[in-house]
C-alpha positions as CSV (number, residue, x, y, z in Angstrom):
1,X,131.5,81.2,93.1
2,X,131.4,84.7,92.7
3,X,128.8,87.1,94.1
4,X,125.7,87.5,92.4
5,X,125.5,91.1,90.4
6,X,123.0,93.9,91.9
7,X,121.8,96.9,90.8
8,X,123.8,99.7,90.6
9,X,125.1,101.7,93.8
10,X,123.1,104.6,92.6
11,X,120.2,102.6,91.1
12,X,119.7,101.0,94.6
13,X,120.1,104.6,96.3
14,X,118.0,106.8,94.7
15,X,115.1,104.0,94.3
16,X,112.2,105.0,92.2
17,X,114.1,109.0,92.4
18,X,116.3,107.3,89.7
19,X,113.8,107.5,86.9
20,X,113.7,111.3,87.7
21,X,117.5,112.3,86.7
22,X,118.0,112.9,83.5
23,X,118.5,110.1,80.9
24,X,122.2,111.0,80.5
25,X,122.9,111.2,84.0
26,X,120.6,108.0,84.1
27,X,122.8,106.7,81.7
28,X,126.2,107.8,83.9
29,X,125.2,106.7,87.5
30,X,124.1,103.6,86.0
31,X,127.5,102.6,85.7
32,X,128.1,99.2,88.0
33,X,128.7,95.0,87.4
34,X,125.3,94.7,86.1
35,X,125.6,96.8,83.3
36,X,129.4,95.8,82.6
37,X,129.9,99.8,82.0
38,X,132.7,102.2,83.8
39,X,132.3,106.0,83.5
40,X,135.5,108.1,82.5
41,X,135.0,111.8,81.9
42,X,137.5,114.3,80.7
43,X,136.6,118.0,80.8
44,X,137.6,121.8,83.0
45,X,137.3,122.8,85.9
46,X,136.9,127.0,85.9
47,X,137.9,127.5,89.2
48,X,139.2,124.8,91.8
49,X,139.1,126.6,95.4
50,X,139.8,126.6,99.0
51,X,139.0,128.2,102.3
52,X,140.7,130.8,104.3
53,X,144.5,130.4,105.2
54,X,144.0,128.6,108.4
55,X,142.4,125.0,106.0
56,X,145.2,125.2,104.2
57,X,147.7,122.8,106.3
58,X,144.3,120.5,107.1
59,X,143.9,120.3,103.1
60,X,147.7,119.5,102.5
61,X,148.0,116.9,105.3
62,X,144.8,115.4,103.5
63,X,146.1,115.7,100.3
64,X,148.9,113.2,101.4
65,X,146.5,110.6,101.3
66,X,144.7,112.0,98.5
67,X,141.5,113.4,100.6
68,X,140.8,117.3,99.1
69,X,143.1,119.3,97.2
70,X,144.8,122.0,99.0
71,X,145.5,124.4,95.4
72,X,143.3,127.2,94.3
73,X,143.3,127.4,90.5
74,X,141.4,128.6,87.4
75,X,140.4,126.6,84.7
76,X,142.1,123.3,85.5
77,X,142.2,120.3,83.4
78,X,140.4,117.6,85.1
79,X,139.3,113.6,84.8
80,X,137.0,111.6,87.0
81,X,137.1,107.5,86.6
82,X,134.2,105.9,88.3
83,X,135.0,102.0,88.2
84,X,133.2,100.0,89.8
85,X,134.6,96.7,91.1
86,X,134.2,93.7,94.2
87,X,136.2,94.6,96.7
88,X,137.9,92.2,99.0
89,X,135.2,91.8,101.7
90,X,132.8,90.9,98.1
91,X,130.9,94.0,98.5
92,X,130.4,95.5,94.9
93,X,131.9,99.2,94.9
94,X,132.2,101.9,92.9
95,X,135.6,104.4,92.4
96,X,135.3,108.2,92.6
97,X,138.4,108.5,91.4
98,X,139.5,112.6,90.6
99,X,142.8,114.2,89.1
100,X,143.1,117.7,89.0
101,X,146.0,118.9,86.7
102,X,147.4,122.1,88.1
103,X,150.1,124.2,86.6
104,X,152.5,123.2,89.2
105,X,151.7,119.8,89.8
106,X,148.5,117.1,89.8
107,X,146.6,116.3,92.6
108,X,144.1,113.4,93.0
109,X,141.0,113.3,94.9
110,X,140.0,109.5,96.0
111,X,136.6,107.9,96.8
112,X,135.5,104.4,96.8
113,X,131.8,103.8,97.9
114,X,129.6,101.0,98.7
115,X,125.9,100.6,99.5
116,X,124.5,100.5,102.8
117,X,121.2,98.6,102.8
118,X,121.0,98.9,106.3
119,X,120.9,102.5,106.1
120,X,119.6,103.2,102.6
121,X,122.2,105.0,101.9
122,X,125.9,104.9,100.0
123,X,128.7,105.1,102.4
124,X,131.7,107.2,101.0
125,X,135.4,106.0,102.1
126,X,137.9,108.8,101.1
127,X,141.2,108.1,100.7
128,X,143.6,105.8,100.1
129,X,143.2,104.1,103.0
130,X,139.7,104.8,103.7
131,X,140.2,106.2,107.8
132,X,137.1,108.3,106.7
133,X,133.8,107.4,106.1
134,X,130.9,109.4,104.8
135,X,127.0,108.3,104.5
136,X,126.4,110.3,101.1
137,X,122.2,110.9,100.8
138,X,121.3,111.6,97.1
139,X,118.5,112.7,95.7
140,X,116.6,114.0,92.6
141,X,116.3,117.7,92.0
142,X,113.7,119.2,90.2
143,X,114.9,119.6,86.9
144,X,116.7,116.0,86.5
145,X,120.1,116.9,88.2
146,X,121.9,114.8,90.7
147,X,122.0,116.4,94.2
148,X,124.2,114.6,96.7
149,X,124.7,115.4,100.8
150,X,127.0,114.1,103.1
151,X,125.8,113.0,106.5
152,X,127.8,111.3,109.2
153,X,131.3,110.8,109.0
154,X,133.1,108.4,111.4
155,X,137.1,107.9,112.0
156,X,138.3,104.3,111.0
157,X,142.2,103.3,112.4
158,X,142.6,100.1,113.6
159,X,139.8,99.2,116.5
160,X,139.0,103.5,116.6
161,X,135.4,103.6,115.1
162,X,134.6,107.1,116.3
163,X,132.1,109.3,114.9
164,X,133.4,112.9,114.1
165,X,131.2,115.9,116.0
166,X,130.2,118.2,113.5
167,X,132.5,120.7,114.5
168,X,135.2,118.9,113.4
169,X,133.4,117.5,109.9
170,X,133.6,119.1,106.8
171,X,129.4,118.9,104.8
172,X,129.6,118.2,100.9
173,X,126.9,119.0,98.6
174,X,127.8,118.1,95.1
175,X,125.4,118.9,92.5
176,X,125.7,117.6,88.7
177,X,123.3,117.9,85.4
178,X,123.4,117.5,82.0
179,X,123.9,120.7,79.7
180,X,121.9,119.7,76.5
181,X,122.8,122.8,74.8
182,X,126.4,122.0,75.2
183,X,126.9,118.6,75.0
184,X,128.5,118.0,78.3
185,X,127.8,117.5,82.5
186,X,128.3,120.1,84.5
187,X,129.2,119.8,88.5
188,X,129.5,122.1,91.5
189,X,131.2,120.7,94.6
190,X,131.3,122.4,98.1
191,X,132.7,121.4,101.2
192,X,131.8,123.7,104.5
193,X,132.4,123.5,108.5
194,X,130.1,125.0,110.4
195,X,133.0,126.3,112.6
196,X,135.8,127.8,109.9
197,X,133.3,127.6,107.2
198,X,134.3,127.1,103.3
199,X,137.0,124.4,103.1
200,X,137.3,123.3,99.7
201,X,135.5,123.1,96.2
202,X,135.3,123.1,92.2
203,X,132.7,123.9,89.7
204,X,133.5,123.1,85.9
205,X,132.1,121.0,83.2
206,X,133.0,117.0,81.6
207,X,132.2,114.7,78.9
208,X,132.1,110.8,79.3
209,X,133.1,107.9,77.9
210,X,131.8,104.4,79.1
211,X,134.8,102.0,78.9
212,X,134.3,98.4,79.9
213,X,134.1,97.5,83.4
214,X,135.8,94.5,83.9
215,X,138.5,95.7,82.8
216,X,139.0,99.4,84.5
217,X,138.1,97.7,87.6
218,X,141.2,95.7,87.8
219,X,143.5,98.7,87.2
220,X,145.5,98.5,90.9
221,X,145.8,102.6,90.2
222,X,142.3,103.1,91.1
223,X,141.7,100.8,94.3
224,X,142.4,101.8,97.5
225,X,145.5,100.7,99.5
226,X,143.5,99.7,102.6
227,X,139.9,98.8,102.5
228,X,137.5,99.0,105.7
229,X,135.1,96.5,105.8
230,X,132.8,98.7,108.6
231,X,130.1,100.9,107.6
């Protein structure tokens, strides 16, 4: 028998805060089993950037396993897929999955999340083998936008389940809203560490379409090669 359907992982996350965002972005993050409806938007970003010289071989060695993007570019064609799907362990979970088409070559940025009821919050595995794991804390800002934080990451290899000290950590804040005038969603993404300070980021604009979930959700492309069952 297959598991019941729930809300939404954003629905459940932002509780009665959801009613707040903005009836497109309502619309968006409302994308999950229960609704049957995937999220694909296609749109620019106007500048993708990164930190000082010495992130630059921590972003490439991520990149291998599709965590960050080590490039720095200007107005690069870009394409988010949020899927969302059961994963093995029966959890319903939602893909976060980027492409960013640079001159020289494209570059993908992977998420998958879940829901953590336990913590009220959605927990963010990067990668394609999801070592890293993120509590993302999301709120509503004042004039309907989607404001998202990261919290506490923790290293997942085998029977390692280490936290990561701050120092070592990189903080996200990811803000995205609904442009009326233009028609479109705009997002701006930052990633910081308190100790080398700006690693990585990108600020543009998208439009959506709302393919069928069932479907996109089975597309091998988009799931991770390794799941981690621990929150």
């Amino acid at each position: 028998m297959s598991a019941p359907a729930t809300p939404p992982l954003f629905v459940r996350a932002l509780g009665a805060d959801f009613h707040r965002l903005h009836p497109r972005l309502q619309y968006r993050f409302s994308a999950g089993l229960s609704t049957g409806r995937a999220c694909v938007g296609r749109g620019m970003m106007h500048r993708v950037w990164h930190g000082r010289w010495p992130v630059r071989p921590l972003l490439a060695l991520g990149a291998l396993r599709h965590v960050l993007v080590p490039e720095a570019e200007e107005n690069v064609p870009f394409t988010i897929v949020n899927a969302p799907y059961r994963d093995s362990f029966g959890r319903e979970a939602l893909t976060f999955v980027r492409s960013f088409a640079f001159a020289r070559r494209r570059r993908r940025f992977d998420a998958h999340m879940v829901y953590c009821p336990e913590r009220g919050c959605i927990v963010d595995y990067l990668g394609t083998h999801q070592h890293l794991a993120t509590d993302l804390h999301v709120a509503a800002g004042p004039g309907g936008e989607l404001l998202i934080e990261s919290g506490r990451h923790r290293l997942r290899e085998g029977p390692l389940d280490a936290g990561l000290p701050a120092a070592l950590a990189g903080r996200a804040r990811v803000r995205e809203s609904y442009d009326e005038g233009a028609g479109c969603f705009r997002v701006a993404v930052a990633v910081d560490n308190p100790v080398v300070g700006p690693l990585f980021g990108y600020e543009g604009w998208f439009e959506a379409d709302y393919p069928d979930a069932a479907a996109l959700g089975r597309c091998a492309a988009l799931r991770a090669v390794r799941e981690e069952q621990r929150v």
